[in-house]
ROTORGU-297482 format. One line per field, with one value per atom (N, C-alpha, C, CB): x, y, z; atom name. Coordinates in steps of 0.001 Angstrom, whole numbers, plus 524288, in hexadecimal, padded with zeros to 5 digits. Glycine has a CB too. Layout:
% ROTORGU-297482
px	[X; ...]
py	[Y; ...]
pz	[Z; ...]
site	[CA; ...]
% end
This chain:
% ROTORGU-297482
px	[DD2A6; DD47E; DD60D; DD914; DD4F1; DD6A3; DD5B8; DD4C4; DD01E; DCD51; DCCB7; DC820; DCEC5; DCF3E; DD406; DCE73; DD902; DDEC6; DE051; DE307; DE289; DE301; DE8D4; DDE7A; DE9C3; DEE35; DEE3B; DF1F7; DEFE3; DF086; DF56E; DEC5E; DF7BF; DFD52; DFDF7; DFF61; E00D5; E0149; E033E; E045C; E01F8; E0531; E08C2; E029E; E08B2; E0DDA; E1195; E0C87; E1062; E13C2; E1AA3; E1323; E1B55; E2153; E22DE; E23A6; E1E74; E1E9A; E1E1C; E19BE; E1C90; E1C7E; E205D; E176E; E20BD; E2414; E288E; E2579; E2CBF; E3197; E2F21; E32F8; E2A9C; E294A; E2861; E260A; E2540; E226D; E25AA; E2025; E29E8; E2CD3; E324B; E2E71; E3338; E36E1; E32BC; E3B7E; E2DF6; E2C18; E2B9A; E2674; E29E9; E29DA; E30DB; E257F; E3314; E37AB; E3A23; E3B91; E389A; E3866; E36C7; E36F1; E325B; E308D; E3381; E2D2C; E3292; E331B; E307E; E34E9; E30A1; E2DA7; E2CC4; E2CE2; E26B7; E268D; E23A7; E22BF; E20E5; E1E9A; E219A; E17D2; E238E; E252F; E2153; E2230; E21D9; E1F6A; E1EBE; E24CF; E18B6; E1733; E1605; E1105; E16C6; E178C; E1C25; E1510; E1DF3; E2210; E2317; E21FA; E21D9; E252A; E29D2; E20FC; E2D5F; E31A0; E3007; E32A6; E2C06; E2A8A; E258A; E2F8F; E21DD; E1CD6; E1B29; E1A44; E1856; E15A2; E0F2A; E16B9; E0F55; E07E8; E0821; E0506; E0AAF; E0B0A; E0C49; E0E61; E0B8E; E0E29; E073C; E1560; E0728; E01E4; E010D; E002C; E05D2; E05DB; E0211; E0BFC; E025B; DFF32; DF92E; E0042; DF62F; DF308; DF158; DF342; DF48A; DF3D3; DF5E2; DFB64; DF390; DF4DE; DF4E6; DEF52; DF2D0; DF3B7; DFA05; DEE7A; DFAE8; DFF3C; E0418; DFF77; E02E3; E081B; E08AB; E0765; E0E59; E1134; E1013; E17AF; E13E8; E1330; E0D56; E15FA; E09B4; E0309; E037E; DFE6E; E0511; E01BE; E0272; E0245; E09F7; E0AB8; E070E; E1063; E0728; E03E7; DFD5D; E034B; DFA27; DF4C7; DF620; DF08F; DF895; DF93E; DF794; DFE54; DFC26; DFCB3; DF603; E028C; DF714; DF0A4; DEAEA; DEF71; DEC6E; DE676; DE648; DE574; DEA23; DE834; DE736; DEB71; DE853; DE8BD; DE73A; DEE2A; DE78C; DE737; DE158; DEB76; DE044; DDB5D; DD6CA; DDC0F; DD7CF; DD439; DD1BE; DD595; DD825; DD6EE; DD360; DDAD7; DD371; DD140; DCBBD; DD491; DC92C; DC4B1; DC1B4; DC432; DC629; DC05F; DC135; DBFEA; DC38F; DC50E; DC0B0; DCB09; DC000; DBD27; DB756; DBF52; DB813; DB473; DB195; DB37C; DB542; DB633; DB77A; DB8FA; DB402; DB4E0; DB851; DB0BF; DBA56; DBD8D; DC0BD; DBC27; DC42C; DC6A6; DCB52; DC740; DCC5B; DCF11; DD510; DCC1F; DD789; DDDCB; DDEAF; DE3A6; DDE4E; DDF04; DE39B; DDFDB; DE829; DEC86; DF09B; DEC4E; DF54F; DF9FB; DFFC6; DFAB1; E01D7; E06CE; E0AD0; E05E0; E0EBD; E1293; E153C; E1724; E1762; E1B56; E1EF3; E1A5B; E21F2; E25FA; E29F1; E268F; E2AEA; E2A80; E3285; E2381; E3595; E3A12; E3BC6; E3F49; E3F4C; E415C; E3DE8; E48BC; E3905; E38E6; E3460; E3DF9; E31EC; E2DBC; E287D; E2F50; E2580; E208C; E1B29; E2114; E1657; E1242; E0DA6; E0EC1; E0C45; E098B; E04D9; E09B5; E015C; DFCD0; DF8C0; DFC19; DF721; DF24D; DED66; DF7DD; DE9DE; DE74F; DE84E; DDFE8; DE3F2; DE358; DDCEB; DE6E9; DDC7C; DD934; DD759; DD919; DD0B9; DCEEB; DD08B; DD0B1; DD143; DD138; DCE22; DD639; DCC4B; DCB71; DCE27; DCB8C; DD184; DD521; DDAA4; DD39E; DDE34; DE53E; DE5B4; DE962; DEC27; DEFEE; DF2CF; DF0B0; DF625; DFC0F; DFFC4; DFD18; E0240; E0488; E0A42; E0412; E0C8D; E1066; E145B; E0F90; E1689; E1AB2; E2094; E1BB9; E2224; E2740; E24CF; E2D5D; E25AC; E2436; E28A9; E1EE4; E2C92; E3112; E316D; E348F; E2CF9; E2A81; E2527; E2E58; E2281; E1DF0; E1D4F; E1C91; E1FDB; E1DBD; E1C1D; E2168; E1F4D; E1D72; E19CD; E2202; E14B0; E10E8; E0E12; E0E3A; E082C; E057D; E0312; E011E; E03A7; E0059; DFA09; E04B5; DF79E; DF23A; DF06B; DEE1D; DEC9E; DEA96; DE5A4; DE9B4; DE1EC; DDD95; DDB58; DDE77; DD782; DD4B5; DD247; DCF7D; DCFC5; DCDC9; DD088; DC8EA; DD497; DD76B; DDC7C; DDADF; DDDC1; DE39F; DE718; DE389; DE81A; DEC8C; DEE1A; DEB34; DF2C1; DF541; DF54D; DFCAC; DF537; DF59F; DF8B7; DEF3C; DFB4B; DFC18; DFBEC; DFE65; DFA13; DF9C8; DFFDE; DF678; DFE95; E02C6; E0397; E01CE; E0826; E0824; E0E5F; E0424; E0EF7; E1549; E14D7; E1727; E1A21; E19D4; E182E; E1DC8; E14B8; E123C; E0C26; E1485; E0A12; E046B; E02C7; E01D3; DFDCC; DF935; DF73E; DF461; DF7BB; DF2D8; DF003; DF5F9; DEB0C; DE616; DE113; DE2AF; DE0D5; DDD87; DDB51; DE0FD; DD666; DD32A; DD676; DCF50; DD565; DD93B; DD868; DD91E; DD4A7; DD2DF; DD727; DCD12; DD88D; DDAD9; DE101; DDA68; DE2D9; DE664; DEBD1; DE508; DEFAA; DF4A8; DF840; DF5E2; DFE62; E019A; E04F4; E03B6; E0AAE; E10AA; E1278; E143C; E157F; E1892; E1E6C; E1954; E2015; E256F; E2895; E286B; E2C35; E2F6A; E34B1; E2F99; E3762; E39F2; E3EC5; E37EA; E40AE; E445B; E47AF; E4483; E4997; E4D38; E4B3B; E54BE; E4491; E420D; E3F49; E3D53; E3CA1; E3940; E345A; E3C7B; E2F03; E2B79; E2887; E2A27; E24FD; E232D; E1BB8; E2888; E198B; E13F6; E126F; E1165; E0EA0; E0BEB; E04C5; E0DB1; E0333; DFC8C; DF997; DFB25; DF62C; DF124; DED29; DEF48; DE844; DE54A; DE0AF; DE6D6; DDB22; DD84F; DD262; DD94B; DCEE2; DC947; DC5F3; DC74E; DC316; DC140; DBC3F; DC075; DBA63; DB64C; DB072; DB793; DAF1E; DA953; DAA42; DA59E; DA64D; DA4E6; DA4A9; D9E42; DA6C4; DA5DE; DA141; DAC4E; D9EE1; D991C; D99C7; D92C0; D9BAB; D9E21; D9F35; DA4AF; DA26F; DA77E; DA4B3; DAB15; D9E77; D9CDD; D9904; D9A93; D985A; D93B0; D90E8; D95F3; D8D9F; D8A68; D8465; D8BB6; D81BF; D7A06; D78FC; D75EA; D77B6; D7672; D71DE; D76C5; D6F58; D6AAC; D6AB3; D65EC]
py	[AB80B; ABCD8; ABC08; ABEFD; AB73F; AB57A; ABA4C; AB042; ABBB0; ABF0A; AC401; ABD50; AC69D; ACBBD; ACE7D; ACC2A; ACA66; ACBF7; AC6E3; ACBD2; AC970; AC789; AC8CA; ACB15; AC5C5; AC763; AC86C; AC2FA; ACBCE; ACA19; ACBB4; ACB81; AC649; AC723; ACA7F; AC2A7; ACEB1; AD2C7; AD013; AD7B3; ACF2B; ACD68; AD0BF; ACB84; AD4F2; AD78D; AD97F; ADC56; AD699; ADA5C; AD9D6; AD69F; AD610; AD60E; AD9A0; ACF14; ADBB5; ADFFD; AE5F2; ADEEC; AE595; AEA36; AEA44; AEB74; AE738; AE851; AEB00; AE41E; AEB8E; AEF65; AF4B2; AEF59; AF58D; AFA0E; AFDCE; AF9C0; AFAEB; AFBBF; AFE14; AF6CD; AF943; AFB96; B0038; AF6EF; AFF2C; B041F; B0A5C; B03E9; B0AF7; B0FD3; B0D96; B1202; B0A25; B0C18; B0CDF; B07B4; B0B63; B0A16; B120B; B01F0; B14E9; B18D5; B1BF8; B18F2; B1BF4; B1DED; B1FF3; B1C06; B2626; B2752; B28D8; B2974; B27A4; B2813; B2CCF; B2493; B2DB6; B32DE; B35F4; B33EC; B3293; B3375; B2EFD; B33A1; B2E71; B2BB1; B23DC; B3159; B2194; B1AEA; B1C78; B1415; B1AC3; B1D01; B15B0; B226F; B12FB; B0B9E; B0ACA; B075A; B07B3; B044B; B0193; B016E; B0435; B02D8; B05C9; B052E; B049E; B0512; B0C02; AFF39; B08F9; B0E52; B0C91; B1042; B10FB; B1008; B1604; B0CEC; B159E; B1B60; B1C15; B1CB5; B179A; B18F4; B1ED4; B141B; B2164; B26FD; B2BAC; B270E; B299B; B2EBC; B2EEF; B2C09; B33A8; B3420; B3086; B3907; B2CF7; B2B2C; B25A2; B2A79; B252C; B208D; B20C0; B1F6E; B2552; B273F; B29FB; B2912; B26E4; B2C39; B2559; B351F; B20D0; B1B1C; B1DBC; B153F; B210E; B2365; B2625; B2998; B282B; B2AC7; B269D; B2F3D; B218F; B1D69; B1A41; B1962; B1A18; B1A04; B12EF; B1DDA; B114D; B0C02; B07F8; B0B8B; B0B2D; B0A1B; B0952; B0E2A; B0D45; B0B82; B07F7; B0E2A; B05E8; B01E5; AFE19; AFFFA; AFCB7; AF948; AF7FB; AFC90; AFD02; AFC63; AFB9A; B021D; AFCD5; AFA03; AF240; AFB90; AF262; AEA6A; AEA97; AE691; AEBA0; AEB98; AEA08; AF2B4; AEFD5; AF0AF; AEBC9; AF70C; AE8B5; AE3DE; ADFCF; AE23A; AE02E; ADB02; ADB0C; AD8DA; ADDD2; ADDCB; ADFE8; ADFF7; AE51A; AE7EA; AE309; AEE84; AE101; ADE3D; ADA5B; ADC6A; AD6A5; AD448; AD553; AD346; ADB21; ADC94; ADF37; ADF2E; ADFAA; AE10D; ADD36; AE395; AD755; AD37D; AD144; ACE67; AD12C; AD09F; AD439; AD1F8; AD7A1; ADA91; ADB0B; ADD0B; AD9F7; ADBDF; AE1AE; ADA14; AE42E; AE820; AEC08; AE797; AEFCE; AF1EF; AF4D8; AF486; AF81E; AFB39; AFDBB; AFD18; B00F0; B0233; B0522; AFEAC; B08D2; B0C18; B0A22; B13F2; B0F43; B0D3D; B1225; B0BB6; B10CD; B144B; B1820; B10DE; B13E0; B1439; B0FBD; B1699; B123D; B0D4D; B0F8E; B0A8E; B0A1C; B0E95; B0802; B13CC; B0928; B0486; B04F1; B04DC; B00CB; AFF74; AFE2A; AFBC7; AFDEB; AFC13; AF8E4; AFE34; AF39C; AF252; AEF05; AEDBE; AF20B; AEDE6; AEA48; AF175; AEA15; AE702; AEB34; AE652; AEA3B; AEBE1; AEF61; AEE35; AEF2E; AF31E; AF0AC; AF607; AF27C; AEFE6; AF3E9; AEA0A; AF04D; AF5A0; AF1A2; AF7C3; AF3F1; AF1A2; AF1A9; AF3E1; AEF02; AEEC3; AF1FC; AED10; AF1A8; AF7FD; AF46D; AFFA5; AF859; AF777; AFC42; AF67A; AFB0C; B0120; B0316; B0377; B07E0; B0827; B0D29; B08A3; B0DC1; B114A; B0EF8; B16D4; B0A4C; B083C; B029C; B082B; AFE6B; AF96A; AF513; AF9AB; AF646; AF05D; AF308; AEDE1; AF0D0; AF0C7; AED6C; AF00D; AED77; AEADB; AEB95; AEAC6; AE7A7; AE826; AE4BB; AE712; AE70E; AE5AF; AE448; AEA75; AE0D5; ADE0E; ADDA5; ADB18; AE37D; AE3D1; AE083; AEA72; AE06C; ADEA1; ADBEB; AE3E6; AD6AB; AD317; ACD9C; AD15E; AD09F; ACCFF; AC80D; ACEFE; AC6EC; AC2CA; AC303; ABFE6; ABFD9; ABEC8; ABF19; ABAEA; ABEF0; ABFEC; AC716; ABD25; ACA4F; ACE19; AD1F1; AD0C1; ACD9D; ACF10; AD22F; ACAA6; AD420; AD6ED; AD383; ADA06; AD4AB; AD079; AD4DD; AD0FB; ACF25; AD1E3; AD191; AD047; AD320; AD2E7; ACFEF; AD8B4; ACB01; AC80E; AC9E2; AC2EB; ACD3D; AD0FC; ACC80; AD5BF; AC74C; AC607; AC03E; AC674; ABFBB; AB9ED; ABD6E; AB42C; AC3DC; AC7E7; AC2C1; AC99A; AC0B7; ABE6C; AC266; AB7E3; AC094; AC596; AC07B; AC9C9; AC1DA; ABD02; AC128; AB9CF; ABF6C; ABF63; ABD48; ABFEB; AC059; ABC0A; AB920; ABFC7; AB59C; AB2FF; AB70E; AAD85; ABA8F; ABCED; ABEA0; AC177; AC06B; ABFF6; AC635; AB911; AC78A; ACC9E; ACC17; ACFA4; AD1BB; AD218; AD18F; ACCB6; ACF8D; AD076; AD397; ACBF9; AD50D; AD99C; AD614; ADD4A; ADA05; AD674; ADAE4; AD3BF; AD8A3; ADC74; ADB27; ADB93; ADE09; ADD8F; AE27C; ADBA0; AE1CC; AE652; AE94A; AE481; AEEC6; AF2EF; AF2D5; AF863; AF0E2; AEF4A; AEBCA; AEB92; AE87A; AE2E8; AE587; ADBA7; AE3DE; AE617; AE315; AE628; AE5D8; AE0D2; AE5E1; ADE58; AE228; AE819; AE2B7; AECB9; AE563; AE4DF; AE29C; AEB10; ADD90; ADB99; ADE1F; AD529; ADD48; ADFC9; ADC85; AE077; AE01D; ADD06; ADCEE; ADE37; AD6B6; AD617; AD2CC; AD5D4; AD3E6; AD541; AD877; AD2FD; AD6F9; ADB6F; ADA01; ADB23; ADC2F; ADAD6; AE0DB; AD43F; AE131; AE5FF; AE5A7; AEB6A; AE645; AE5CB; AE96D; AE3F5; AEA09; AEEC9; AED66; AF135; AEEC9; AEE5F; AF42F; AEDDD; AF4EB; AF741; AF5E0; AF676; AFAB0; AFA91; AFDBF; AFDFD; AFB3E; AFF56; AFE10; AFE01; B01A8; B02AD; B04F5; B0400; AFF25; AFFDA; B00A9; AFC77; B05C2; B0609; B0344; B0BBF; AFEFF; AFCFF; B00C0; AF886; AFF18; B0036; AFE11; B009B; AFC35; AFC0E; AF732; B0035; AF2AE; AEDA0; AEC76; AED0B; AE882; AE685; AE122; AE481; AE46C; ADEEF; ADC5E; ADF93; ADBA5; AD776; AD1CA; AD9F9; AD2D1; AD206; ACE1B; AD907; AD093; ACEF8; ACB74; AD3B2; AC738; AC28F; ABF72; ABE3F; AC216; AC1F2; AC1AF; AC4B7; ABDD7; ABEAA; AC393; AB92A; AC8F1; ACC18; ACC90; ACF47; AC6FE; AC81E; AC569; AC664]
pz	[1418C; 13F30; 13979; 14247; 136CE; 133F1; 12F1F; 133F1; 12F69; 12B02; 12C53; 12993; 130C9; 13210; 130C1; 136F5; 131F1; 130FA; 12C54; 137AB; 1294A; 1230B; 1215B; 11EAA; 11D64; 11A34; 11301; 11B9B; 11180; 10CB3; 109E3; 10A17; 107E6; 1055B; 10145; 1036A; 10004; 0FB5E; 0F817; 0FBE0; 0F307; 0EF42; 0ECFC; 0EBCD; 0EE93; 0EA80; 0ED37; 0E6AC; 0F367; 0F80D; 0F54E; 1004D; 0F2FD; 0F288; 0ECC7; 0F231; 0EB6F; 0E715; 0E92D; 0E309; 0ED4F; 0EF96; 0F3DA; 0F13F; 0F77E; 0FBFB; 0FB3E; 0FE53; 0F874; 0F66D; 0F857; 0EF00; 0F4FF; 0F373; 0F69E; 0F0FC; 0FA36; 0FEE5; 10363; 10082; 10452; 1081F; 10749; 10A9D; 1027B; 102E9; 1030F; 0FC9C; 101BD; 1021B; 108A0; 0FDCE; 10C0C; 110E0; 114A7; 1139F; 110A1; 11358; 11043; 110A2; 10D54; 10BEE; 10E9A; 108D6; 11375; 1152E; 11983; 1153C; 11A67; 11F20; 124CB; 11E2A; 12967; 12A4A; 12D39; 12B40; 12E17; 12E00; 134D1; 1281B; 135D8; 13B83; 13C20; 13D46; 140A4; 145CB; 145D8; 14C2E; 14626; 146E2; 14D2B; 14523; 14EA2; 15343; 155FB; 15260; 151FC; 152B2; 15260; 14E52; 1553D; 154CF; 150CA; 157E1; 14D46; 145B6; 14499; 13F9F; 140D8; 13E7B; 13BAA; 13A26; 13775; 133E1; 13115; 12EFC; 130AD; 13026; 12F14; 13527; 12B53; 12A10; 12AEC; 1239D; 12F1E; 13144; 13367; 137E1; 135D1; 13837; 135AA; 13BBF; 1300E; 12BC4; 128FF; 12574; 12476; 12367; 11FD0; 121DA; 11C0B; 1174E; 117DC; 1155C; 11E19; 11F8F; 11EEE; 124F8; 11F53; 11E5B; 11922; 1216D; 11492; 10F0F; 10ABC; 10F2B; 10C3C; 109C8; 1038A; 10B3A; 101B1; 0FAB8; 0F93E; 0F964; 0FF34; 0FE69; 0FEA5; 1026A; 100D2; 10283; 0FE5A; 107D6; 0FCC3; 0F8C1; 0FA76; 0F896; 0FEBD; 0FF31; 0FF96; 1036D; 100F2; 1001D; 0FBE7; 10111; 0F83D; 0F1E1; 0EFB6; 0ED7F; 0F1A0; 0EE1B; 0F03A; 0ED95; 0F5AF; 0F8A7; 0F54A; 0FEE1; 0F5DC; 0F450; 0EDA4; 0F649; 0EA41; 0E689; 0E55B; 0E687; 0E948; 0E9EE; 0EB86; 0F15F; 0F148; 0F3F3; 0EFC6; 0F63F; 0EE10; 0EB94; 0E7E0; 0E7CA; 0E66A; 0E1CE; 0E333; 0DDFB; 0E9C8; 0EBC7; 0F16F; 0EB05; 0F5CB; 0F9C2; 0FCB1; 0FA8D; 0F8B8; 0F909; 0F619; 0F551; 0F2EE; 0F21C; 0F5EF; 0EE85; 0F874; 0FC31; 10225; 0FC89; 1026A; 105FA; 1051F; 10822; 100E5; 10023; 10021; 0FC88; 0FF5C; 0FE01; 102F3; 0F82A; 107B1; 10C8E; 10E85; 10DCF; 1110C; 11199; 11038; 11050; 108A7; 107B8; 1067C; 10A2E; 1052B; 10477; 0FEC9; 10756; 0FD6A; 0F7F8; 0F936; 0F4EB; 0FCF1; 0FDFE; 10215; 0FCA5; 102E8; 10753; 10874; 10904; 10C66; 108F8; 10D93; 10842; 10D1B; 10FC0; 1128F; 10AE2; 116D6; 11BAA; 11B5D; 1208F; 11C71; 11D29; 11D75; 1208A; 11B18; 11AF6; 11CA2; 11426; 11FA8; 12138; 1214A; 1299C; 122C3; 122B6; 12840; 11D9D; 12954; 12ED5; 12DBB; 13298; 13016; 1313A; 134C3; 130C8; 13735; 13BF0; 13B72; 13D24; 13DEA; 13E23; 14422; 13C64; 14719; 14B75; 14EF7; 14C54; 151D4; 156AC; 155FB; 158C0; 1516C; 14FD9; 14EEA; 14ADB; 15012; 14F5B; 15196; 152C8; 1508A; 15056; 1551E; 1478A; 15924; 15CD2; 15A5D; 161DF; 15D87; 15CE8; 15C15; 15F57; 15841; 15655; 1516E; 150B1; 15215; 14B05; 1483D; 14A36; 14233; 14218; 14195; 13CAB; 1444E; 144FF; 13F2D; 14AE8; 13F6D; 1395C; 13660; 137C3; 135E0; 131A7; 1310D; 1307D; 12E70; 12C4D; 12D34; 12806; 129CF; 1274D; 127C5; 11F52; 12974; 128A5; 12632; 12D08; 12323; 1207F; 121AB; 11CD7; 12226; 12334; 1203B; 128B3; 11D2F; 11821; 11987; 113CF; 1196E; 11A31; 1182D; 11A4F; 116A5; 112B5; 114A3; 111C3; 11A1F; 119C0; 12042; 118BE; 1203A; 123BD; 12536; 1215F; 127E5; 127E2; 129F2; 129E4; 12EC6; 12FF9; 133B7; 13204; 13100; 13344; 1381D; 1323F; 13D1E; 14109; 1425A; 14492; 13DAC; 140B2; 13D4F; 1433E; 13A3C; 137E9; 13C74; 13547; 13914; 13D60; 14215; 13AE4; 1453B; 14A5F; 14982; 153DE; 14B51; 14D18; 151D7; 14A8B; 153C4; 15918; 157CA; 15C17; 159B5; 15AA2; 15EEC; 15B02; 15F9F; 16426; 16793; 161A4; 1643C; 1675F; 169BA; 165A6; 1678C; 16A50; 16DF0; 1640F; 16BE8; 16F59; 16D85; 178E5; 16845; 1663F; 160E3; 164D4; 15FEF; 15BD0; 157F5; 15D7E; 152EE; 14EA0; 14B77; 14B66; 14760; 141B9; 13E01; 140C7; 13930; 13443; 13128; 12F1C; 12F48; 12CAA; 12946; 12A29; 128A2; 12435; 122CA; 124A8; 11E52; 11C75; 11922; 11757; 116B4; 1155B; 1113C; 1158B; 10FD7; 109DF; 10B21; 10546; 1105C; 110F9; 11515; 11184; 1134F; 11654; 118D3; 112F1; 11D27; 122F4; 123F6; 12A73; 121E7; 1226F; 12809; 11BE6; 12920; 12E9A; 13040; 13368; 13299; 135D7; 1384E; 13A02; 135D0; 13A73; 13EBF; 13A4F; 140EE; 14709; 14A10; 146EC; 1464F; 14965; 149D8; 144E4; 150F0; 1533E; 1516F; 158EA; 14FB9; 14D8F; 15030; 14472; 14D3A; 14DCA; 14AED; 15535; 14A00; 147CA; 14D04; 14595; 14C48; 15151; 15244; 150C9; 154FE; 15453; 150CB; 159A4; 14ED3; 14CB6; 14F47; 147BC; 14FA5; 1511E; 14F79; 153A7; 14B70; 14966; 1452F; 1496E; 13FBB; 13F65; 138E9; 14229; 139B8; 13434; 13500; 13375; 12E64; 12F5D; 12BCE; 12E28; 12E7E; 12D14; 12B28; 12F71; 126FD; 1255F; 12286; 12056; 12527; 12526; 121B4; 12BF1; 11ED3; 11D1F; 11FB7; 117B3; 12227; 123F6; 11F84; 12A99; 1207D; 11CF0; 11FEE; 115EC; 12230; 122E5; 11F89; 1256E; 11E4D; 11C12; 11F59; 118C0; 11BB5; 11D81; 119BA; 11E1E; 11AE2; 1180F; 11522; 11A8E; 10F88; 10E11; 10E43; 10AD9; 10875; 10848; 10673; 104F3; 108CE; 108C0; 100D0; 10CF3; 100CC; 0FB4D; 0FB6C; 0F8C3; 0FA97; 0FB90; 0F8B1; 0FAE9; 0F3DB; 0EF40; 0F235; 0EC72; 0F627; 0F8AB; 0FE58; 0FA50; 0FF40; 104C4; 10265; 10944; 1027D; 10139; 10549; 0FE14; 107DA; 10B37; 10BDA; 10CC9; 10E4C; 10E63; 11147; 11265; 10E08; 1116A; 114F6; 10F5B; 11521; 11802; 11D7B; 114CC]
site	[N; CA; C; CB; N; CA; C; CB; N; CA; C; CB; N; CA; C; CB; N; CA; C; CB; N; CA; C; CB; N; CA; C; CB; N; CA; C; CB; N; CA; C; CB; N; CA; C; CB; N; CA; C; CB; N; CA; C; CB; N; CA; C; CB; N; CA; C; CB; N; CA; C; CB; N; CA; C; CB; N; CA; C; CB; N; CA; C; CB; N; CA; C; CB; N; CA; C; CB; N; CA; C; CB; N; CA; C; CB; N; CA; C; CB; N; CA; C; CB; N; CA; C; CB; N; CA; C; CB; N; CA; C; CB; N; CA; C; CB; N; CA; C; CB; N; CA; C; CB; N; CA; C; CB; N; CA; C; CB; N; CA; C; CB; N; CA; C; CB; N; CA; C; CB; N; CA; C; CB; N; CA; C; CB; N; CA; C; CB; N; CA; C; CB; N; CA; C; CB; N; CA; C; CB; N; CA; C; CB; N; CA; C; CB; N; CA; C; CB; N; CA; C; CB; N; CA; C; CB; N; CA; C; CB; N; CA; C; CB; N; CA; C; CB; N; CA; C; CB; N; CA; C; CB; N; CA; C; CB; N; CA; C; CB; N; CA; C; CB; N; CA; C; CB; N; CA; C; CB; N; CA; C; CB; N; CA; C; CB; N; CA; C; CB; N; CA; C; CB; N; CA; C; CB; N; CA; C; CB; N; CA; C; CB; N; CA; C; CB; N; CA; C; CB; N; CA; C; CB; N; CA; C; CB; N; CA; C; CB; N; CA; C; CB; N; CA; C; CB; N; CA; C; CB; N; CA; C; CB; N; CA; C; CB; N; CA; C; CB; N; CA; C; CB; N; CA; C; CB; N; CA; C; CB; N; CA; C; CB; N; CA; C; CB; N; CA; C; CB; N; CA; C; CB; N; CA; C; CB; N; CA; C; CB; N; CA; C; CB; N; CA; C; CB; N; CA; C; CB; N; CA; C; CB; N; CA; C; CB; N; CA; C; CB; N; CA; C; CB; N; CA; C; CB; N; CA; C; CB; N; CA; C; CB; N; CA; C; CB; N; CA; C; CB; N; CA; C; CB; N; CA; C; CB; N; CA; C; CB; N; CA; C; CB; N; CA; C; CB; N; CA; C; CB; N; CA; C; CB; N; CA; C; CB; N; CA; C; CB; N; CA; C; CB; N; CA; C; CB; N; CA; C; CB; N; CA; C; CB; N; CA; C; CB; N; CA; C; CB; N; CA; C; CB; N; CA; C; CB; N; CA; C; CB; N; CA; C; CB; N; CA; C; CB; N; CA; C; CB; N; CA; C; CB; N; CA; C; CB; N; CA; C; CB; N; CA; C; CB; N; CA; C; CB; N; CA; C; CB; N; CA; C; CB; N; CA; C; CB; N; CA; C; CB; N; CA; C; CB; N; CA; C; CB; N; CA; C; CB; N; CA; C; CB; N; CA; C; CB; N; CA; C; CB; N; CA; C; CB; N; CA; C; CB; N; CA; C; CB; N; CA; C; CB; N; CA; C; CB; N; CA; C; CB; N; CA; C; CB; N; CA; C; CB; N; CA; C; CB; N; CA; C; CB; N; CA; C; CB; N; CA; C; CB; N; CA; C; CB; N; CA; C; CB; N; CA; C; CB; N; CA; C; CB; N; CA; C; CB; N; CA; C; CB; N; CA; C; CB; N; CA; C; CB; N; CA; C; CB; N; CA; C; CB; N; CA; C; CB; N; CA; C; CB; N; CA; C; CB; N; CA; C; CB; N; CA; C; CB; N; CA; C; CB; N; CA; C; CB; N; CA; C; CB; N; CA; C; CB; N; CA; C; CB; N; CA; C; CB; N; CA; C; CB; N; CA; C; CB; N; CA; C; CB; N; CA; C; CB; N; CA; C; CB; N; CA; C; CB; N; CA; C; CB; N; CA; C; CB; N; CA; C; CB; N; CA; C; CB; N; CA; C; CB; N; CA; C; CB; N; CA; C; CB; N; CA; C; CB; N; CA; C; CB; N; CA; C; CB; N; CA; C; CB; N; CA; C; CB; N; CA; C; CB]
% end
């Protein structure tokens, strides 16, 4: 799974993180958390309108100089657009079971406040039914096929975790990018 589920560290996460979380920590919420999260605005429309989200922009700002690149030449890819983005929220006793996402490509899951590593994203291995996680610390994106089944572990103690998702549709092949005998 080494090259399906990935990481990449944000370099400016400690330039943004302030920023980030007081607009989600600003937030109110507005439909009901239908998951066992704290607070999360996947169920409001703003999740669906990524031009209209204040905390996105600062995000695709950093992104676009550094992260989007990484993933086009990953891929291979000239382009791609952004589904949707929403944030979580997870404190003592909260957590998000097992799901993907589906209509979409590629997820991210952006690692704004990660108090300890055990309660990164778990994944599911379909074909060994073992759960893994990547080595990863706060300030990085774990990018992976919206196909592949993970979820949020519980958390269990008196910390609070806060993930940002985005959901990408990939575009059009960058043949630049693919160096191959086409015959």
């Amino acid at each position: 799974m080494d090259n399906i589920v990935w990481k990449y560290s944000l370099p400016a996460h400690t330039e943004i993180k302030d920023q980030l979380l007081d607009l989600i920590n600003e937030y109110e919420q507005i439909n009901p958390c239908k998951d066992p999260v704290i607070k999360s605005d996947f169920y409001d429309d703003i999740c669906f309108n990524p031009a209209e989200n204040e905390y996105y922009s600062i995000f695709h700002q950093v992104a676009n100089e550094t992260l989007y690149r990484e993933l086009a030449k990953h891929y291979c890819i000239k382009d791609f657009g952004v589904l949707n983005v929403w944030f979580q929220q997870y404190i003592n006793g909260s957590y998000h079971g097992w799901h993907l996402h589906a209509n979409s490509n590629i997820s991210l899951s952006y690692l704004l406040e990660l108090p300890d590593k055990k309660y990164s994203t778990e994944f599911l291995d379909t074909t060994t039914k073992s759960k893994f996680q990547l080595d990863v610390e706060e300030g990085d994106v774990i990018i992976f096929p919206s196909h592949v089944i993970h979820r949020s572990p519980v958390i269990s103690s008196d910390v609070r975790k806060t993930t940002i998702a985005i959901n990408l549709s990939l575009g059009n092949p960058d043949w630049d990018l693919i160096k191959f005998d086409y015959e």
